[in-house]
N, C-alpha and C positions, 0 to 999 in steps of 0.2 A: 748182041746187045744184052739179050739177059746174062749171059754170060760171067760180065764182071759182078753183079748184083752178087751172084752166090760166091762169088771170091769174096765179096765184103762181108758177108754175112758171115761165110767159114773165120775169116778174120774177127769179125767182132765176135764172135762164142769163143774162139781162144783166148783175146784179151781180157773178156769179161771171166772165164773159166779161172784164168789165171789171177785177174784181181780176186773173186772170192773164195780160193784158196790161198793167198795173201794177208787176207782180210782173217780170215779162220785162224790162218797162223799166228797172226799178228795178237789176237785174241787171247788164244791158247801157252802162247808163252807170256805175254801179263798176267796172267791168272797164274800160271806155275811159278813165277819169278815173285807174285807178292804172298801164293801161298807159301814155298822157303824160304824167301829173304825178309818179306815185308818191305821189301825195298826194290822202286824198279825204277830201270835205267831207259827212258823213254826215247832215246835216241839210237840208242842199240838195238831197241825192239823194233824201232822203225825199220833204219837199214835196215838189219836182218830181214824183215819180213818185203822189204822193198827189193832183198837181193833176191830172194825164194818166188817170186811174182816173174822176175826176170829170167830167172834160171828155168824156171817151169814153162813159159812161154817157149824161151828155148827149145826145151826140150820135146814141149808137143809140136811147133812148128817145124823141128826137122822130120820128128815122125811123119806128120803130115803130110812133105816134102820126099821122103822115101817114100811112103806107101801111093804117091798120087808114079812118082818115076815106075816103079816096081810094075803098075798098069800097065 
């Protein structure tokens, strides 16, 4: 029974891992985009930073997934 408790937990530090570095992103390129342009495109930043959240999840949840097999 405790069992799935720490599957949720490992779950939620990834997703939250991965929203704030999404969040950080998301940040970081408004700020680069109004220092060169002065002009930002706030739907681009979105996605973008909505794809980088997902692809990041991705990518630690396979490691995760290897490294838990590999045991």
């Amino acid at each position: 029974m405790i069992e799935p408790k720490c599957k949720m937990i490992e779950v939620f530090v990834l997703v939250r891992k991965s929203i704030t570095f999404a969040l950080l992103f998301f940040v970081l390129i408004t700020a680069w985009k109004w220092i060169s342009n002065s002009e930002i495109h706030w739907l681009e930043n979105i996605g973008l930073s909505i794809a980088v959240a997902l692809v990041n999840l991705l990518v630690d949840w396979a490691m995760k997934t290897y490294e838990n097999k590999k045991e």
